[in-house]
C-alpha positions in Angstrom: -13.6 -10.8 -2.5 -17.2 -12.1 -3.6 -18.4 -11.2 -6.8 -21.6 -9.3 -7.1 -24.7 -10.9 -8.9 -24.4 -8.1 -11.3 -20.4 -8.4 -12.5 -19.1 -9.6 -15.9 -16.7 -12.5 -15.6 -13.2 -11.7 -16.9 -10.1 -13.7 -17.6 -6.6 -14.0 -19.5 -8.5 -15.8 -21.7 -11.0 -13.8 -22.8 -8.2 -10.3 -22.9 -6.0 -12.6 -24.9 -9.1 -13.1 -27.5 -9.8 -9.1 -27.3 -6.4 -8.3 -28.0 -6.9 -10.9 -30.7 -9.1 -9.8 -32.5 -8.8 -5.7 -31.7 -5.0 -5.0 -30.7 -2.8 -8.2 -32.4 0.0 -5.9 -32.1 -0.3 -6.8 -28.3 -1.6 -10.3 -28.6 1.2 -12.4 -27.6 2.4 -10.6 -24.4 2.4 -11.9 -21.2 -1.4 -11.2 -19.2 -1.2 -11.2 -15.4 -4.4 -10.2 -13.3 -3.5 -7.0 -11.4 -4.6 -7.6 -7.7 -6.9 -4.7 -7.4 -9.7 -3.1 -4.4 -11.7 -1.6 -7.0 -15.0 -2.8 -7.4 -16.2 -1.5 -11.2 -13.0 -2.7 -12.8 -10.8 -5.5 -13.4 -7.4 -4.7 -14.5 -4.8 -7.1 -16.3 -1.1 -6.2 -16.9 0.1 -6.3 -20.4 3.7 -7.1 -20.8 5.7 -4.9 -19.1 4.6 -1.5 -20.0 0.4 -1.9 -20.6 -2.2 -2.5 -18.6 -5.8 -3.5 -19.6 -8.6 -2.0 -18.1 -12.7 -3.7 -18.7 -15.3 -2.7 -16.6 -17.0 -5.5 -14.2 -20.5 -3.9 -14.9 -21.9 -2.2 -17.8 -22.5 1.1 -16.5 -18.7 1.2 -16.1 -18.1 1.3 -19.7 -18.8 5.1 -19.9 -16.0 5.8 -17.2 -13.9 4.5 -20.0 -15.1 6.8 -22.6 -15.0 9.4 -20.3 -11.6 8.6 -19.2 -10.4 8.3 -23.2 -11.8 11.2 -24.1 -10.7 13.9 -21.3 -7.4 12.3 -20.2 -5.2 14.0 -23.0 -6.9 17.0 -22.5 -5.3 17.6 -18.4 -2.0 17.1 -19.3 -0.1 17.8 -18.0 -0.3 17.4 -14.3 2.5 17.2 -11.3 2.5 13.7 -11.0 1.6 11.1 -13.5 -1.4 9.9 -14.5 -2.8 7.3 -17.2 -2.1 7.4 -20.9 -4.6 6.0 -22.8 -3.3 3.9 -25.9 -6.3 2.0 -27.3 -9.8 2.1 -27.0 -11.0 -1.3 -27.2 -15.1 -2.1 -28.0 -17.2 -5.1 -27.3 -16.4 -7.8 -28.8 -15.4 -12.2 -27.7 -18.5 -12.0 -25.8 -17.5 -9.1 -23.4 -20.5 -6.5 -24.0 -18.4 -3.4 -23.1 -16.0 -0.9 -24.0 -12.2 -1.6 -22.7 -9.5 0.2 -22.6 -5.5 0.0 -23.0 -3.1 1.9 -20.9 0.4 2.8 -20.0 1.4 1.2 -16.6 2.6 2.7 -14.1 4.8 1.9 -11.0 3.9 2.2 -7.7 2.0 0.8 -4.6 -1.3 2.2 -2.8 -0.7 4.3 0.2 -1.1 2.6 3.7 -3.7 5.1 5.2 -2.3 7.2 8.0 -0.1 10.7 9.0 1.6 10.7 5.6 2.4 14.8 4.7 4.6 14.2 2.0 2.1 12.3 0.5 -0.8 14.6 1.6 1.6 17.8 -0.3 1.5 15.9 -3.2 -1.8 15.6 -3.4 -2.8 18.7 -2.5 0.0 20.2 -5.5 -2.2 17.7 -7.6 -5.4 19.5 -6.7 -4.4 22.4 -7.1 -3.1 22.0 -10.4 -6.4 19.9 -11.5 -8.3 22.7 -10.4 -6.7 25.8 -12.2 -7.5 23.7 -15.6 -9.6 26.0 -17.6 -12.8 23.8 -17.0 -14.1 25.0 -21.1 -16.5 22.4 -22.3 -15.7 20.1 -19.7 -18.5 17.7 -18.9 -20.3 17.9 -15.5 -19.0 15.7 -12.6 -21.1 13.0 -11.1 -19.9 14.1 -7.9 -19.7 18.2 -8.3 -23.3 19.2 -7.6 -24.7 19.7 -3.7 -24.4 17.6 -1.3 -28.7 17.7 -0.8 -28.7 15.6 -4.5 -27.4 13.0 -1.9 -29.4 13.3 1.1 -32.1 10.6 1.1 -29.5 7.9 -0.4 -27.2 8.7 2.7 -30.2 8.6 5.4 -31.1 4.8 4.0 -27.6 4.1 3.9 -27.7 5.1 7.6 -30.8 3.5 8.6 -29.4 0.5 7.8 -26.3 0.8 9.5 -28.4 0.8 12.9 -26.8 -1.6 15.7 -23.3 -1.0 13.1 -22.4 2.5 13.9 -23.6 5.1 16.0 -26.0 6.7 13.6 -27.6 9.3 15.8 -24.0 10.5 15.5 -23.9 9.6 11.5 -27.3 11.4 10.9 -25.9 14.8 13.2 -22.8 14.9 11.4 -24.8 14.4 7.7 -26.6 17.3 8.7 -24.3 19.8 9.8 -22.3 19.2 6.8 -25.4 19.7 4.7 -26.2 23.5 6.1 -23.0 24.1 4.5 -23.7 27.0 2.2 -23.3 25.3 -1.7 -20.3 26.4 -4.2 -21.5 29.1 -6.2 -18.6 30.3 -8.0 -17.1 29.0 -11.5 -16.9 24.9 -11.5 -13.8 23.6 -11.6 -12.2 20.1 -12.7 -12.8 17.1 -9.8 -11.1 13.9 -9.7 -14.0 13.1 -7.9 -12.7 9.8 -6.7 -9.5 10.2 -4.7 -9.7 6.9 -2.3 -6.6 5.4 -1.7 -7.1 2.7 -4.5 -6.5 5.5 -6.8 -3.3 6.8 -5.6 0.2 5.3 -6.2 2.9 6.1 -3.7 6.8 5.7 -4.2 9.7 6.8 -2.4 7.2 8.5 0.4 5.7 10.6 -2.2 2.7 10.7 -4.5 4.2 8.7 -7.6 0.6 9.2 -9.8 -3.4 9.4 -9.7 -5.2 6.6 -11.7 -8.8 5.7 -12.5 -10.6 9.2 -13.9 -13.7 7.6 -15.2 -15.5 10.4 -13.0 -13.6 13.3 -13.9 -15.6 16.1 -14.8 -16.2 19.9 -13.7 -18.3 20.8 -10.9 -17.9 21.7 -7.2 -14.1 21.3 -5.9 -15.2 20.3 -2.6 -15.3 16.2 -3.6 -11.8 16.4 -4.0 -11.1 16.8 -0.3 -12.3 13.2 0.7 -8.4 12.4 1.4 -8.4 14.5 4.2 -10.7 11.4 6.1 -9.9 8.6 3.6 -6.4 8.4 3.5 -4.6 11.1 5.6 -5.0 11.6 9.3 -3.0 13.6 12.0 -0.1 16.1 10.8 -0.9 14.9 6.9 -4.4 16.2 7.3 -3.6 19.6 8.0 -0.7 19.8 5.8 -3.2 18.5 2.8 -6.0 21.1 4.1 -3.2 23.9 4.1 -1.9 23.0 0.6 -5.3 22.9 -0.9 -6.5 26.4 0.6 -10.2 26.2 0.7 -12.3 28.1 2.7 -14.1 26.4 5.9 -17.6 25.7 3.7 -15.6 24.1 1.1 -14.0 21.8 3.4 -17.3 21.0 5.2 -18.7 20.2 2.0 -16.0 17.4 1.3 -16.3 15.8 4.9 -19.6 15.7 3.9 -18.6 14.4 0.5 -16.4 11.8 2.3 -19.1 10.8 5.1 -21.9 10.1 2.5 -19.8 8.0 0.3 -18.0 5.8 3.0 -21.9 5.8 4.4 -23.4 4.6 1.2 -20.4 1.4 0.5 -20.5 0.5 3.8 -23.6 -1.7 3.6 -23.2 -2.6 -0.1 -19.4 -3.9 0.3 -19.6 -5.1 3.8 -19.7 -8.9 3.1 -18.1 -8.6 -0.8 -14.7 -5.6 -0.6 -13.3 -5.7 3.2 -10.6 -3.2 2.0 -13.3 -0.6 0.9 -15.6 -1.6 3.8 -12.5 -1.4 6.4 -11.7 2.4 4.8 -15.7 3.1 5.2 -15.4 2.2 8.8 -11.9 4.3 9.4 -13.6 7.5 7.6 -16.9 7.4 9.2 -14.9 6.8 12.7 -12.8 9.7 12.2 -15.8 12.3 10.9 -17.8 11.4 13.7 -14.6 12.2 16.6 -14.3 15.1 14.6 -17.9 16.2 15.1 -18.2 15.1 18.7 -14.7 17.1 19.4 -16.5 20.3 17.8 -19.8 19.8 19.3 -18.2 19.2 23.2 -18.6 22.4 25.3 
């Protein structure tokens, strides 16, 4: 993968002088770069029970504070999910706030008809939603999908010649006329891609990365239905996580405008993300053509 213009270089080097100076508890474990998709962090095991997670761009660093701060607070779920054990600050020349973790086991899901997986995940939504949302701050991702409507028209515009975006733009828009959530918000994930999902045994072993977590409209939550399930798996996940038919409009609206919107930027720099961008917006716009053939 190529590095934006905008990342912060990382290395053993510089976690070893972090844990160092912050964490010498930890200083004299084995590092390892964790071979990762993600695109705002880079993620290092520490021994064999930690992992160390710093941001590649600066506005990353509240994702970690957000993470910190709300993780604790979810427990506890159906499946695992991150522990946080140390808050690290800048510091060795890295300008951002860090974090330290408990590691988990387990491998990203191939995409495809997975429904034990898909029941899994759906349990997990369920069980994320029925939180008591409190003070819970406000999800990037939980307001309407209109807050997204002229950054998912460019994105389109310059996919011309790429996809079919007469198709893209009539598929955006029936989405959109969903009607919005108007009941209580409730707490999102808000970035279930199948980075962020760790698979054992043929079943959903944990949910990682909740820099986004917040409370807002469920409907963002849904995006596996495109992004990682398909046949059977899709409707046992859309069964399990019993929404009503705006709702789910709303998140293949959610998952269209997001695989939309990377597909450009990560085209030439993440071919994982772009090759799930291209598998999502393929299978939204079937979908659409299916439902809008006589």
């Amino acid at each position: 993968m190529t590095m934006h213009a905008d990342e912060i270089p990382t290395s053993v080097a510089l976690v070893r002088r972090l844990l160092a100076a912050q964490f010498p508890q930890w200083a004299d474990l084995p590092i390892s770069r964790v071979t990762s998709s993600g695109t705002v962090n880079a993620l290092y095991r520490l021994g064999e029970d930690l992992v160390v997670r710093l941001p590649l761009v600066e506005r990353a660093a509240a994702d970690i504070r957000r993470e910190q701060t709300w993780l604790p607070r979810l427990a506890p779920l159906p499946v695992a999910t991150p522990v946080p054990v140390g808050q690290g600050v800048p510091g060795a020349g890295y300008p951002c706030d860090w974090s330290v973790l408990r590691w988990i086991e387990g491998e990203n899901p191939v995409v495809g008809d997975i429904p034990g997986v898909a029941e899994d995940l759906a349990e997990f939504v369920v069980a994320l939603r029925r939180i008591d949302p409190g003070p819970g701050p406000a999800s990037d991702r939980g307001g309407p999908l209109s807050h997204r409507d002229h950054a998912t028209r460019q994105a389109i515009s310059e996919l011309h010649g790429i996809i079919d975006t007469d198709a893209a733009t009539a598929a955006w828009e029936e989405a959109s006329r969903a009607p919005e959530w108007s009941s209580r918000p409730v707490w999102t994930h808000g970035d279930l891609g199948p980075g962020n999902v760790l698979t054992a045994d043929g079943g959903l072993r944990a949910v990682i990365d909740f820099g986004v977590v917040g409370v807002g409209d469920p409907a963002v939550d849904l995006i596996p239905a495109w992004n990682l399930f398909t046949g059977q798996a899709r409707e046992t996940f859309r069964s399990g996580v019993d929404v009503d038919d705006a709702t789910w409009a709303r998140g293949r609206g959610w998952a269209l405008s997001i695989s939309l919107i990377q597909l450009p930027y990560y085209r030439e720099t993440n071919p994982v993300i772009a090759a799930n961008s291209v598998h999502v917006i393929d299978e939204i716009l079937a979908e659409h053509r299916s439902r809008s053939t006589p």
